[in-house]
C-alpha positions in Angstrom: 13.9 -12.0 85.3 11.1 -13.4 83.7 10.1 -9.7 82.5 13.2 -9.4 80.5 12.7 -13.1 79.0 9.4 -11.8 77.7 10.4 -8.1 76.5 13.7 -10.1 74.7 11.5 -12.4 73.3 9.0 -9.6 72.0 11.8 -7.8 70.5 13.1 -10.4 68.6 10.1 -11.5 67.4 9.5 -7.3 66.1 12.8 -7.9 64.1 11.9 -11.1 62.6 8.6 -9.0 61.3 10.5 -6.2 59.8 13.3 -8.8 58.1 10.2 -10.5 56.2 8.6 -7.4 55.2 11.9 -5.9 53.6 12.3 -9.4 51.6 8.9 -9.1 50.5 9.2 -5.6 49.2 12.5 -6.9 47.3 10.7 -9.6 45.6 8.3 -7.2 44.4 10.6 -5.0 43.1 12.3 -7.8 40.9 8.9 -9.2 39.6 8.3 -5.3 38.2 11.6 -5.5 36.9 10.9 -8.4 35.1 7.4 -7.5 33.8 9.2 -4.5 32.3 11.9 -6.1 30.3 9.4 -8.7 29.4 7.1 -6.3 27.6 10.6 -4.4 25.7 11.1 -7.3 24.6 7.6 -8.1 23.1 8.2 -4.6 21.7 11.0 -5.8 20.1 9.6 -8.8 18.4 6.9 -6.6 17.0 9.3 -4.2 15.2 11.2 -6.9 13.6 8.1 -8.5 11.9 7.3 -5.4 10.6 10.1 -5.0 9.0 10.8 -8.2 7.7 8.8 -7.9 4.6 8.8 -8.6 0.9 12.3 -6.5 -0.5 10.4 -2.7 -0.4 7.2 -3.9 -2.3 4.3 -2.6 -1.0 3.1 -4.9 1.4 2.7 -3.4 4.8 0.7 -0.8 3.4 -1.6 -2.6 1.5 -4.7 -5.0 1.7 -4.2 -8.3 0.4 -7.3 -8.8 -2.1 -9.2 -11.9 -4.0 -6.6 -13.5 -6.8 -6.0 -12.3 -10.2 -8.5 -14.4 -12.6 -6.7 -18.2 -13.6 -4.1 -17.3 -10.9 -3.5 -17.9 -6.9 -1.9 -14.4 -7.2 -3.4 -11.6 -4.8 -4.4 -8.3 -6.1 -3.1 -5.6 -4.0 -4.1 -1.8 -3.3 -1.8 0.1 -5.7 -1.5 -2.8 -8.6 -0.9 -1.0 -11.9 -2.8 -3.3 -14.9 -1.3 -2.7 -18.2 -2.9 -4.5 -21.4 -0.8 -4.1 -24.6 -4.0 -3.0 -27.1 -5.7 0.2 -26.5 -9.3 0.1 -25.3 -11.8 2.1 -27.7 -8.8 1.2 -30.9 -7.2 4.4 -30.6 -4.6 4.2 -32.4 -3.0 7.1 -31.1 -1.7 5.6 -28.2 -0.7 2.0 -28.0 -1.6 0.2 -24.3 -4.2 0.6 -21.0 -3.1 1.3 -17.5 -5.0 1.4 -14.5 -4.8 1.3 -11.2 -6.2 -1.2 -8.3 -7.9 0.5 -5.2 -9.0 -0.2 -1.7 -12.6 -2.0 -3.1 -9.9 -4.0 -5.1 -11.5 -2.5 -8.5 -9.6 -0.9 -11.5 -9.9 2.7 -11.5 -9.3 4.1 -15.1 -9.5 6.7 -18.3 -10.9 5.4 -21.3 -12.8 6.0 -24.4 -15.4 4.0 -24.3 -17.2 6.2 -21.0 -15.4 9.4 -22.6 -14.0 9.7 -19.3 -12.8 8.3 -16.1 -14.6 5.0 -14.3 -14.2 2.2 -11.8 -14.4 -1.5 -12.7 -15.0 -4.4 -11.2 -12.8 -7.0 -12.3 -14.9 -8.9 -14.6 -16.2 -5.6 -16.4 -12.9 -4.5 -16.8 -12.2 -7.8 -18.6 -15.0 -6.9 -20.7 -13.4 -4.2 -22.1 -11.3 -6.2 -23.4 -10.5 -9.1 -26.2 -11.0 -12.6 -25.6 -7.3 -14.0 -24.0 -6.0 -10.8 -24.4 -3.0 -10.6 -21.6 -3.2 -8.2 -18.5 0.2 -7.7 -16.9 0.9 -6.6 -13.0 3.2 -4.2 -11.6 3.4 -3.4 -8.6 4.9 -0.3 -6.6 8.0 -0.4 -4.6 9.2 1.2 -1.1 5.4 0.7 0.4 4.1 3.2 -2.7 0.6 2.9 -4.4 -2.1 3.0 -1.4 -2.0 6.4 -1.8 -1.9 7.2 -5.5 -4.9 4.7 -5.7 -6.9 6.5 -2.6 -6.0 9.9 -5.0 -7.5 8.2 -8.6 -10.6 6.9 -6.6 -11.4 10.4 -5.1 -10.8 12.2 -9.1 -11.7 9.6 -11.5 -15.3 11.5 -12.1 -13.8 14.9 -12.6 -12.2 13.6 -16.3 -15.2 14.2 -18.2 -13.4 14.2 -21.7 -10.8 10.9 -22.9 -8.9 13.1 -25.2 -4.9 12.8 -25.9 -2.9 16.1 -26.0 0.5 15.8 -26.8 1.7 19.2 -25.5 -0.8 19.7 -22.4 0.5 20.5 -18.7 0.7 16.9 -17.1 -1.5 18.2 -14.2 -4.7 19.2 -16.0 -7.4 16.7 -14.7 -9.2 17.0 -18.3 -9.4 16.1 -20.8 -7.8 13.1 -20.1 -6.1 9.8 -20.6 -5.2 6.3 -19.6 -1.1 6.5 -19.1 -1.3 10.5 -17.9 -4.1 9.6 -15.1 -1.8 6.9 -13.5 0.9 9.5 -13.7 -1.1 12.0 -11.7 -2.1 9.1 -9.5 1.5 8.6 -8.3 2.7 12.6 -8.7 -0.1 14.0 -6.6 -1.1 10.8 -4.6 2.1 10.1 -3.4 4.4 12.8 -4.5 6.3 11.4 -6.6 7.3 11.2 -10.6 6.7 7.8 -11.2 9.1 8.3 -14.5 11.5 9.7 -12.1 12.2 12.3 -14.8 11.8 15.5 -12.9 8.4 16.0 -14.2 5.5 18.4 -12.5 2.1 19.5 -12.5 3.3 22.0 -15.2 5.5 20.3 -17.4 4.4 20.5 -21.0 4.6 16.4 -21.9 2.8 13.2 -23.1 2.9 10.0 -21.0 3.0 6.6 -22.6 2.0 3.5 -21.4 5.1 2.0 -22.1 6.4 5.0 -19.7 4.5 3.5 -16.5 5.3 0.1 -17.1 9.2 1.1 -17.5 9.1 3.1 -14.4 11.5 2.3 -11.9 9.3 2.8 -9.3 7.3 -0.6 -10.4 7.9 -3.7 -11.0 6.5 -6.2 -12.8 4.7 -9.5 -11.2 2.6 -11.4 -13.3 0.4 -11.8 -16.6 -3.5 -13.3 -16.9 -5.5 -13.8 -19.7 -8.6 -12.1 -20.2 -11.7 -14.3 -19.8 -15.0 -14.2 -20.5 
C-alpha cells in the first residue's frame, strides 16, 4: 500500500513538471511574438519620417550647409545662385547661375577665369558689385545632389567662356554660365531642366532667365552681396 502511495505521488509530481514546462515554452513564444511586431512597428515609424518632408524639395537628399550671408537661411547641395548682372560685363548674355555642391561652394563658368571654377562663398561675392542681389532656387522632387556631384567632377574641362548661339547644348567647351547648369541637371540627373525636350544634340542657347523659369526650381530667397 504504501508502494502505490509513493509511485502515485511520483507520478503526479512528473505531470506537474511537464504542465510548467509547456507554460513556459508558451510564454516564450508570445514574448518573440511581441519582440517582432515591436520592431514592424519601429519600421514603420522610420518610413513615415522619411517621408514627411518639405513638399518634394530636395531635402532628404541633401546636406544642410552654413547660412546664406545676412540670412538664417541654409544653403543646400543643389542651390542654383542667380545674380541679375553678368560677371566679366558681357553684354551678351544678361545674368550668372551657378550651382552649390557637397563642400557647399559655387561651382561655375565665367569670364573672368576664361573658364569653369569653384568658389567659396565670399570669393564668389567678390565677383560681384557691392549689394548686388543673389537669388536662391532650389530643385524640386529630391533633384540637384546629383547635377552638382556632375558640375564638381567637369567644371575644369571648360577651358574657353565663350557664348555660341547655335552650338549642340552638350559640348563641354567652350562654355557658359546658364548652358553649364543646363548640363548639370541633363546629364547629372537626367533631366531637361527647361522641360523642353532638349538633348545633348540639340542646336540651342540657354539663358539665365531659362534656369530661373524652370519648373523644375523654385525660388527661396535673395541676399545682398557683401564685402
Amino acid at each position: 500500500m504504501k508502494n502505490i502511495f509513493v509511485k502515485g505521488i511520483l507520478i503526479f509530481s512528473v505531470l506537474l513538471m511537464l504542465l510548467g514546462i509547456t507554460s513556459l515554452g508558451q510564454s516564450s513564444v508570445s514574448a518573440n511574438s511581441l519582440d517582432i511586431h515591436e520592431n514592424v512597428l519601429s519600421e514603420d515609424i522610420t518610413v513615415n519620417e522619411e517621408v514627411n518632408n518639405d513638399e518634394g524639395l530636395i531635402t532628404p537628399f541633401a546636406e544642410i550647409g552654413p547660412t546664406y550671408p545676412g540670412t538664417n537661411f541654409a544653403m543646400r547641395v543643389g542651390d542654383v545662385l542667380y545674380s541679375t548682372k553678368a560677371l566679366g560685363g558681357s553684354s551678351a548674355i544678361v545674368g550668372h547661375t551657378g550651382i552649390v555642391n557637397s563642400d557647399f561652394k559655387v561651382v561655375h563658368v565665367t569670364l573672368p577665369v576664361n573658364g569653369g571654377t569653384i568658389d567659396n562663398m565670399t570669393g564668389y561675392m567678390y565677383r560681384h558689385g557691392e549689394g548686388e542681389t543673389i537669388k536662391v532656387y532650389r530643385p524640386r522632387d529630391g533633384m540637384g545632389v546629383n547635377a552638382a556631384k556632375w558640375a564638381t567632377y567637369n567644371y575644369s574641362y571648360v577651358k574657353e567662356y565663350l557664348i555660341q548661339i547655335a552650338s549642340t547644348l552638350g559640348s563641354i567647351s567652350p562654355n557658359y554660365c546658364s548652358k553649364f547648369v543646363w548640363q548639370a541637371f541633363y546629364f547629372g540627373e537626367g533631366t531637361d531642366i527647361l522641360n523642353k525636350n532638349l538633348n545633348a544634340n540639340t542646336l540651342g542657347f540657354v539663358t539665365p532667365g531659362n534656369i530661373t523659369d524652370s519648373p523644375y526650381l523654385s525660388y527661396q530667397i535673395s541676399f545682398k552681396v557683401i564685402r
